[in-house]
C-alpha positions as CSV (number, residue, x, y, z in Angstrom):
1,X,-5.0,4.2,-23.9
2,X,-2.0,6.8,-22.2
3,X,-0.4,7.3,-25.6
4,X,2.7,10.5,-24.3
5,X,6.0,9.7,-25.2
6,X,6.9,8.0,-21.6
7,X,3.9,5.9,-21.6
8,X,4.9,4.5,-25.2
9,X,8.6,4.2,-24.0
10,X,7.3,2.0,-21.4
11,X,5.1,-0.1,-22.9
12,X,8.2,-1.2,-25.3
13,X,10.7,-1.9,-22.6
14,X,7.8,-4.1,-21.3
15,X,7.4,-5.9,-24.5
16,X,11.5,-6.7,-24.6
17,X,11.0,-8.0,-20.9
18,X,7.8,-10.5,-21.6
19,X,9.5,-11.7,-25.0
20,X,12.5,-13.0,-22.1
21,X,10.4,-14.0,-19.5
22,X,8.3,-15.8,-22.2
23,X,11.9,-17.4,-23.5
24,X,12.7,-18.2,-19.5
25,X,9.4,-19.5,-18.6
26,X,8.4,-20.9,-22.2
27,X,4.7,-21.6,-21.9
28,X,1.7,-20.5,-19.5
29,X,2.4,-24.2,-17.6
30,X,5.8,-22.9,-17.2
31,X,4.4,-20.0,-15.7
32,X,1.9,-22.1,-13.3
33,X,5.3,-24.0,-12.4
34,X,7.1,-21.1,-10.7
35,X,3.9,-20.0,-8.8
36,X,3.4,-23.6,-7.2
37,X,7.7,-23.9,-6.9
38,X,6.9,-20.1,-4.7
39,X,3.8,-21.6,-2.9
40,X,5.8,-24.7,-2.2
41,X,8.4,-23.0,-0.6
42,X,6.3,-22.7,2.4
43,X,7.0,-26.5,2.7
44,X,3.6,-27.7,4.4
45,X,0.1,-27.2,4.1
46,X,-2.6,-27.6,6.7
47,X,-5.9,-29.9,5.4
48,X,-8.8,-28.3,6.0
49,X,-11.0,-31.1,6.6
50,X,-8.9,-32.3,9.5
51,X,-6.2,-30.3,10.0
52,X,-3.4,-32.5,9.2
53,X,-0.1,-31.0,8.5
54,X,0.9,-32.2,4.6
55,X,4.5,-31.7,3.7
56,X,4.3,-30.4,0.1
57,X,6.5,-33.1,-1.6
58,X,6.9,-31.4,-5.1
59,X,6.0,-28.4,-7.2
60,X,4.8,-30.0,-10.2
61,X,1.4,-30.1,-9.3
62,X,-1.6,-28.0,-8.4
63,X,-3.1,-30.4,-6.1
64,X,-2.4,-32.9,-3.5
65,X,-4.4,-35.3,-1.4
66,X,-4.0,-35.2,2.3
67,X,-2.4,-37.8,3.8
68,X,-5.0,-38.8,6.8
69,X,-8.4,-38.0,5.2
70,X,-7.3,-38.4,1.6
71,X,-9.4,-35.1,0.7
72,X,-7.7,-32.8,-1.8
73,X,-5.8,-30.0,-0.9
74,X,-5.7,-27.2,-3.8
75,X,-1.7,-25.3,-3.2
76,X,-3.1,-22.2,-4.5
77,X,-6.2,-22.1,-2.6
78,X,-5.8,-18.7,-0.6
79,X,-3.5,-17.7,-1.7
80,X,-2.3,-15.0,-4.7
81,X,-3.4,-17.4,-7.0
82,X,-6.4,-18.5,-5.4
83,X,-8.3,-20.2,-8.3
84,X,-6.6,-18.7,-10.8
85,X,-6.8,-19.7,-14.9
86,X,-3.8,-17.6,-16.3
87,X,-0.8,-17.5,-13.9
88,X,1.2,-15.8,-16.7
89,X,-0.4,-12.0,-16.0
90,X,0.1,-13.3,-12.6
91,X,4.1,-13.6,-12.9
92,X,4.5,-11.1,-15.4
93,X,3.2,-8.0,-13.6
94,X,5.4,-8.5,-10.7
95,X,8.0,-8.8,-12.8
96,X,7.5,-5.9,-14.5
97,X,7.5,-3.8,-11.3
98,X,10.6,-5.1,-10.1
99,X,12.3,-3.7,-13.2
100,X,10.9,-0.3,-12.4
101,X,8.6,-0.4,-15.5
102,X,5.5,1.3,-15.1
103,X,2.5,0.6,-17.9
104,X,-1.6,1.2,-17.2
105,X,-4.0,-1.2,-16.8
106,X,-5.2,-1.3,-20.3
107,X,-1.7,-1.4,-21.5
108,X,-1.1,-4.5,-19.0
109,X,-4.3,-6.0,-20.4
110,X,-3.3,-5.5,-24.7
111,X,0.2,-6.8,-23.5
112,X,-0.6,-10.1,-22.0
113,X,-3.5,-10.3,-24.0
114,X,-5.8,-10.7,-21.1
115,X,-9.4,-8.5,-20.4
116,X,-9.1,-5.3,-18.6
117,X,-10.7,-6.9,-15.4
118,X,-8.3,-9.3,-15.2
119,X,-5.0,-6.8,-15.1
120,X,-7.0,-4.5,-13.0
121,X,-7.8,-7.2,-10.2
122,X,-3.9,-8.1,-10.4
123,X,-3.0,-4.4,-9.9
124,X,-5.8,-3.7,-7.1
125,X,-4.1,-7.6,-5.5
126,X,-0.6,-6.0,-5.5
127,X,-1.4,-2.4,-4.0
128,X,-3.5,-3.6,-1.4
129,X,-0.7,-6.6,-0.5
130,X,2.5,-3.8,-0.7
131,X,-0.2,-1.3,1.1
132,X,-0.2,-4.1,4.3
133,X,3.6,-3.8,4.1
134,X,4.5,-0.3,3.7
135,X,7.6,1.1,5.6
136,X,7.7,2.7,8.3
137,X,9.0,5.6,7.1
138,X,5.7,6.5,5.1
139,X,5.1,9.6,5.4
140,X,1.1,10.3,6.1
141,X,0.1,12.5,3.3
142,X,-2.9,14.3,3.5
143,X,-5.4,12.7,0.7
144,X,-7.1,16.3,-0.2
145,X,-3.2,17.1,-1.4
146,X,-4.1,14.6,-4.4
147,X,-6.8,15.9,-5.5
148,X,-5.2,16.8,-8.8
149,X,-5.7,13.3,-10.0
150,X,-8.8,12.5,-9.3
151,X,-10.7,12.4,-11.8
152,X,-12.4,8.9,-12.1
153,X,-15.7,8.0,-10.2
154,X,-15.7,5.5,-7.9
155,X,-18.5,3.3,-6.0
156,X,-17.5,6.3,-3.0
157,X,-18.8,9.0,-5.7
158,X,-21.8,11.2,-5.0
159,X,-24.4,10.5,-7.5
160,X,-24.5,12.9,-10.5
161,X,-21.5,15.0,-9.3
162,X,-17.9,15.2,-10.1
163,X,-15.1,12.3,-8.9
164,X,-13.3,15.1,-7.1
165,X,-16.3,15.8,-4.0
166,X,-15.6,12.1,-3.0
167,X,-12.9,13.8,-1.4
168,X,-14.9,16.8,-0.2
169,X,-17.9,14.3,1.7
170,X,-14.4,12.7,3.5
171,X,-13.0,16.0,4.4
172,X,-16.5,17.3,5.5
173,X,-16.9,14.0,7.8
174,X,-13.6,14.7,9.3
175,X,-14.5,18.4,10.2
176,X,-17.7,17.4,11.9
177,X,-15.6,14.5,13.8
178,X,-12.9,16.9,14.8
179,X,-15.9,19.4,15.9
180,X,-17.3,17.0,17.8
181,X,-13.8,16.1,19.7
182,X,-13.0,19.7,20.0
183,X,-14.8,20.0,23.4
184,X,-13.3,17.6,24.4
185,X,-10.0,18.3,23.7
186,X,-10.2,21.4,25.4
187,X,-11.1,19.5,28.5
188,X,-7.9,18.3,29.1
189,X,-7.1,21.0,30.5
190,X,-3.0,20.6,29.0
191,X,-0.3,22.0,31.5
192,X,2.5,24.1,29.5
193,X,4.8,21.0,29.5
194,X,1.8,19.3,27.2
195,X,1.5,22.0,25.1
196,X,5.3,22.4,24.4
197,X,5.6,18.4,23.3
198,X,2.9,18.9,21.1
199,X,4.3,21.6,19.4
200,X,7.3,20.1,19.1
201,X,6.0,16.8,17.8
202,X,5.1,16.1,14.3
203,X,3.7,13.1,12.3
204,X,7.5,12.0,11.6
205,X,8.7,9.8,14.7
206,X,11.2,12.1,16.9
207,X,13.4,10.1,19.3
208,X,13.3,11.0,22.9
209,X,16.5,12.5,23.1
210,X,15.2,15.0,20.7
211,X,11.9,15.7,22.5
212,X,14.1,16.3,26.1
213,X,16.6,18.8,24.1
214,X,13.5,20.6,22.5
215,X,11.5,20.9,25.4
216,X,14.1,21.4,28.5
217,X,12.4,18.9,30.4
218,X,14.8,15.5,32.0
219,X,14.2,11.7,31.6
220,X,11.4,11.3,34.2
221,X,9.4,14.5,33.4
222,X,9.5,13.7,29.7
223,X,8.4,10.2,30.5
224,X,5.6,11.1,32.8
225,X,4.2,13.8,29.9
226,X,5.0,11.4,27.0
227,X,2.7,8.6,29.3
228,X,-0.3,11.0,29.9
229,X,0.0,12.4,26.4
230,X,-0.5,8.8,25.2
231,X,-3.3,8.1,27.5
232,X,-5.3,10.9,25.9
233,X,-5.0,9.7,22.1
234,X,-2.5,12.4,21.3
235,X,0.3,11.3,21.2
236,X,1.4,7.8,19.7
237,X,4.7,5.8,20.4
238,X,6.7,4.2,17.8
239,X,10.1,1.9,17.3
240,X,13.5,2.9,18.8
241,X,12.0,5.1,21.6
242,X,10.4,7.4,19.6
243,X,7.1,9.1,19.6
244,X,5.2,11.1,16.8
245,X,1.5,12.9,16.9
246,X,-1.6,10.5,16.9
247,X,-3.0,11.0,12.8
248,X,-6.0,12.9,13.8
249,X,-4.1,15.9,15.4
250,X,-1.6,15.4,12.4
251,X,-3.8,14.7,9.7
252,X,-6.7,18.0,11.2
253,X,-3.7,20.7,11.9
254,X,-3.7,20.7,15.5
255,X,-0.4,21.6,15.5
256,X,1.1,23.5,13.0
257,X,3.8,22.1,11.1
258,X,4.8,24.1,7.9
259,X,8.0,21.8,7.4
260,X,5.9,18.5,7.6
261,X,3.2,20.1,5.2
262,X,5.6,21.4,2.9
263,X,7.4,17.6,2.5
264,X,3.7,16.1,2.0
265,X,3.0,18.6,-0.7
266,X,5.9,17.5,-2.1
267,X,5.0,13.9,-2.2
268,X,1.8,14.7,-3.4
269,X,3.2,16.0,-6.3
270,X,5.6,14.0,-7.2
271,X,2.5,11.1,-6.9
272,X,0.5,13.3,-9.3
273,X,3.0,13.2,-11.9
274,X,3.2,9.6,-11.2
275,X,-0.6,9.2,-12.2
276,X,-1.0,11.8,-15.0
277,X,2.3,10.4,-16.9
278,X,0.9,6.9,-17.3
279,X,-2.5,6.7,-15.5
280,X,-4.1,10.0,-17.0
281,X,-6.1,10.0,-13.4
282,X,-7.5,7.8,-10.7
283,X,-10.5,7.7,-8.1
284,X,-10.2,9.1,-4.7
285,X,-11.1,5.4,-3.8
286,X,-8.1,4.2,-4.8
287,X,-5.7,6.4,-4.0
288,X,-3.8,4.5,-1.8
289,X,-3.5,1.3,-4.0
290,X,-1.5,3.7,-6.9
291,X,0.7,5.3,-4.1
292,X,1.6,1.8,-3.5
293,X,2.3,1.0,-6.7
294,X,4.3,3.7,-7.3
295,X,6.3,2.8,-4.1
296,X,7.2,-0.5,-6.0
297,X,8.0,0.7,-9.5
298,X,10.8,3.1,-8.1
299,X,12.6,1.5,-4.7
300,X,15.1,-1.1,-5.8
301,X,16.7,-1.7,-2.8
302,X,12.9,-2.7,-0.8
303,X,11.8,-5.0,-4.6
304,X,14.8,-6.9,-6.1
305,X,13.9,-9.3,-8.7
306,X,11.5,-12.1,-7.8
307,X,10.6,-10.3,-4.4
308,X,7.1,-9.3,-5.0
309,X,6.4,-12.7,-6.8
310,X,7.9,-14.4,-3.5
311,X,6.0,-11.3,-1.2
312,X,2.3,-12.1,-3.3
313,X,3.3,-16.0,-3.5
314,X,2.7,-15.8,1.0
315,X,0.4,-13.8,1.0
316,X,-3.6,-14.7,1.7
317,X,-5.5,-14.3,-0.7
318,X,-7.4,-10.8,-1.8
319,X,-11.3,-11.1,-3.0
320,X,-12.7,-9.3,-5.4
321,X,-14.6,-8.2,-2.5
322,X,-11.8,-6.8,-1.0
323,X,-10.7,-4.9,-3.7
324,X,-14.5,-3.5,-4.1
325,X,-14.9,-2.4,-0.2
326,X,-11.2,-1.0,0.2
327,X,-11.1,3.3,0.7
328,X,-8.1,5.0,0.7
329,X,-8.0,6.4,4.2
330,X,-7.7,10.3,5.0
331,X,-4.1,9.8,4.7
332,X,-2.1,8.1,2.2
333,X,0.6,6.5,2.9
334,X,3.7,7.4,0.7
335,X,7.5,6.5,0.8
336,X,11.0,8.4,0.5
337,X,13.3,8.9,-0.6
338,X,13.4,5.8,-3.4
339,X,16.6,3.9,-3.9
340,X,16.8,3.3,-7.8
341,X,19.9,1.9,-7.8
């Protein structure tokens, strides 16, 4: 177990909050209680035998039968307590989030007295939900800018070698695919116009305004070499009018963007001491699921209290299957600035 001073000071302020929530919710059928009152609040429930619409007429219980084919109808049944035993780690985790507490896996698992598979499936559920999500102003980070932290194999990890050239076989794969396209590219044969929006573009959105004072060129000429730009893959549009590079130019340095690299390394590192302050390290594999994590442990103003219980409460469920096939993608996606007030 992480055992540094913040680690420990963390693991106590989650003990004072389960002894409340234990007092609020006073046994594990109190805790079952709140998930079906969340699940409820959806109000109906379609029958899978035939299809009929059930209202859900109370919260007291876990299952119903339909009203036309008289089948039962489990509440919880795809959902983020899709045959679930304990609902307490279930509640509690969520919970703990919210009040910007941040504790491992192992710690999670001696606190609510649960195994370590349990607390880890209930972590890899809430990433991968918060991952679907995200805002959109994540910034793409680079995954090779982590690399720091990894230090735990994964099912992605070459056989007999260390957790880190997980990461190398990705950034390999994405050489020989930008290799490939390179020809290609070149193809294109790009007037000056092209080149100029390209250069001024970045993987942050830029608004069109922008763009037309950066590059000289009016409303219709910008349209017309925003349109082709987009027909080619290279450029992608985004809300409010605004346009940023497609994530293969950004992600292979296409374009050279010192500012943007400079804020992702920044990220990256603030993610890192994230990880080694009360994770020690993670897998490449993963990556993704901790930045998310660490997205809802610090932003207030996105997770108030009860949100992610409410957010994981209508949500489908995740499979353990899921959890097992999901890989972090070349580019994680991390948010800023957080709002801890």
């Amino acid at each position: 177990m992480v055992c540094n001073d913040a680690s420990k000071a963390e693991f106590a302020k989650a003990q004072m909050l389960l002894q409340a929530l234990d007092a609020e919710y006073g046994s594990e059928l109190g805790y079952e209680r709140a998930a079906l009152e969340d699940i409820a609040m959806r109000e109906t429930i379609i029958c899978k035998q035939c299809n009929f619409e059930n209202n859900i007429e109370t919260s007291e219980q876990r299952m119903l039968l339909c009203k036309k084919c008289k089948k039962e109808i489990w509440l919880t049944a795809d959902t983020f307590y899709h045959k679930a035993r304990l609902f307490r780690p279930r509640i509690v985790i969520p919970h703990i989030f919210e009040h910007g507490i941040v504790i491992s896996i192992n710690q999670a698992a001696e606190l609510l007295d649960v195994s370590n598979h349990t607390a880890k499936l209930v972590y890899a559920q809430a990433g991968i939900v918060v991952t679907k999500r995200i805002a959109e102003n994540a910034v793409d980070v680079p995954s090779q800018f982590c690399i720091p932290v990894v230090c735990r194999r994964s099912t992605q990890t070459p056989a007999r070698e260390h957790p880190a050239a997980e990461e190398l076989a990705v950034q390999q794969q994405l050489k020989e695919d930008r290799a490939a396209s390179e020809p290609h590219f070149e193809s294109r044969n790009l007037n000056e116009q092209q080149r100029q929006l390209l250069a001024a573009l970045s993987d942050e959105p830029a608004s069109f305004e922008y763009l037309s004072e950066k590059t000289g060129l009016n409303s219709a000429e910008l349209s017309a070499q925003l349109m082709h730009l987009e027909l080619l893959d290279l450029v992608q549009s985004c809300p409010g009018n605004k346009f940023k590079l497609a994530v293969s130019l950004s992600l292979h340095g296409a374009v050279d963007n010192p500012a943007q690299v400079a804020r992702a390394e920044s990220l990256a590192k603030t993610f890192s001491y994230f990880i080694k302050d009360y994770f020690q390290g993670v897998s490449r594999k993963y990556l993704q699921i901790y930045a998310s994590l660490h997205w809802i442990s610090q932003d207030r103003k996105c997770f108030p209290k009860y949100s992610l219980r409410k957010l994981f409460a209508s949500h489908s469920h995740i499979s353990y299957d899921e959890i097992l096939a999901y890989v972090t993608p070349p580019a994680v996606r991390m948010v800023t600035p957080f709002n801890t007030s």
